[in-house]
N, C-alpha and C positions, 0 to 999 in steps of 0.2 A: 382752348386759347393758346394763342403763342411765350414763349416761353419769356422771359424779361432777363436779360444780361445784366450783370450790373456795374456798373459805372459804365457804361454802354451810353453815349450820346447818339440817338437816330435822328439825322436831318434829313426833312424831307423839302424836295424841292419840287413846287408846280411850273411844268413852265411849258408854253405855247409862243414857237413861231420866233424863237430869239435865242439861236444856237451860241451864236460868241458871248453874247451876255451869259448864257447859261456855261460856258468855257470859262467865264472870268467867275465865277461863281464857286464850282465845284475846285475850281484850284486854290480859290480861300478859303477853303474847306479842309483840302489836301495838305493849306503849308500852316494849319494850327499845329500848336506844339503839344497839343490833346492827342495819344493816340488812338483811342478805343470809340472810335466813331464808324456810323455805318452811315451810306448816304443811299436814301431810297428818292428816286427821279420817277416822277409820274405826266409824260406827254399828251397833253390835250389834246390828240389827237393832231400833233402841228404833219404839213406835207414841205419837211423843206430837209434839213441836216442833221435836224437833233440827234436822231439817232447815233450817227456817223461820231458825233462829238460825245458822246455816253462812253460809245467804246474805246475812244482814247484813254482811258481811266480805268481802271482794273479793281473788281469787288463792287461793282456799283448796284444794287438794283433798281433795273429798268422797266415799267410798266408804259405802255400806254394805251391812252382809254379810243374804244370805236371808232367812237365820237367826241364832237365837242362839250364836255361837259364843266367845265367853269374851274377853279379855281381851287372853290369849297371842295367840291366835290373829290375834284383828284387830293388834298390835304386829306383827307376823312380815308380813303381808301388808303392812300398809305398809311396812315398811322393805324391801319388794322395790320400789316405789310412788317412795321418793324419791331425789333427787339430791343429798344434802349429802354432802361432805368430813364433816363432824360428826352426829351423831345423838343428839337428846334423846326421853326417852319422858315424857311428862308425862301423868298422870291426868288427868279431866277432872273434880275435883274439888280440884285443887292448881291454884294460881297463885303468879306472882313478885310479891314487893313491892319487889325489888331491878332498878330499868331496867337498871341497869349490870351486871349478871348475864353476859350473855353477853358482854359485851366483856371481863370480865376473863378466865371463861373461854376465850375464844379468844387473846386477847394471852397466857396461859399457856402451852395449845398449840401457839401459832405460836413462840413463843421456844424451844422443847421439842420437836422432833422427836418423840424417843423418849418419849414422855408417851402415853400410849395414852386417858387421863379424865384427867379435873379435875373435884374433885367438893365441896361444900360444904355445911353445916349446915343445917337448916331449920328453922322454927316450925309448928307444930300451933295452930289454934287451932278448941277445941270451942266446937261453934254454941251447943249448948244451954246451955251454964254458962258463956260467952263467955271463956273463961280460954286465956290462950295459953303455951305449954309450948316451950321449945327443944328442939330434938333433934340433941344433938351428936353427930358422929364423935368416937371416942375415937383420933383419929389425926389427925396433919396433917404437914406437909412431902413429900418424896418417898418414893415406896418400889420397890421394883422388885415385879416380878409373883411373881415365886418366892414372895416374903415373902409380899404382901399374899393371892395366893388359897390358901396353907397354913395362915395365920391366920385362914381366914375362914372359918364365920361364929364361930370357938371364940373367938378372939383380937382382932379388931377388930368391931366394934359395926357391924350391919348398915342401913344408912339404911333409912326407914321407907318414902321413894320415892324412882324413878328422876330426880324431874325436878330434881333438884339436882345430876346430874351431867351433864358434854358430854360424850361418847365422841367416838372419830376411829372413823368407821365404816371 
């Protein structure tokens, strides 16, 4: 098995066929005030820039799959790929506007053994009608896992994506 760093945040990013988005991605990434992150990029197999826009960024790894294989899939392969104590899954159509994101994340966890995520609200905002929408959890403070995956998705409000939350892989 590969070896697990620790305090090591790995994000990993699927992304097909949407280079600039994926450019606004990895630089919220880049301008957290977290240093100890790795970012693993795994290409559906897109035919256009992606690539081109990977190597503007230095320490990245880059996988990409044959073929087209979906989403799951490239998520699952990289997360065999990286070395974080922590694991974020970020679209490559989402980014942070919050630097301090991961630090509070992990100062959560690190205080928190038993804390398995930490996980937070996001904003939506649509290109076209440039309007931007909150998307809250309708839950906050702690819960234990009993609770929260019995309630879920009938009971607590399912985040729209994963990259608002840290897991401890």
């Amino acid at each position: 098995g590969r070896k697990i760093v620790r305090g090591l945040i790995s994000v990993i990013i699927p992304t097909y066929k949407r280079p600039e988005m994926l450019a606004q991605a990895i630089a919220s990434v880049k301008a957290q005030d977290y240093l100890s992150i790795e970012i693993v990029v795994v290409d559906d197999c897109s035919e256009d820039k992606t690539e081109d826009i990977v190597t503007l960024f230095p320490d990245i790894q880059y996988y990409k799959n044959e073929t087209n294989r979906g989403p799951g899939y490239s998520r699952k392969f990289a997360l065999a790929k990286c070395n974080g104590e922590y694991v974020v899954f970020l679209d490559d159509d989402d980014y942070y506007t919050d630097p301090s994101f991961f630090s509070k994340a992990i100062s959560k966890l690190s205080a928190h053994e038993e804390y398995v995520f930490v996980s937070g609200n996001a904003q939506i905002l649509y290109v076209e009608s440039s309007k931007n929408e909150e998307s809250k959890l309708n839950v906050s403070g702690e819960m234990n896992s009993v609770e929260y995956l019995s309630g879920f998705p009938f009971k607590y409000k399912k985040p729209l994506s994963t990259f608002t939350t840290v897991f401890r892989k």
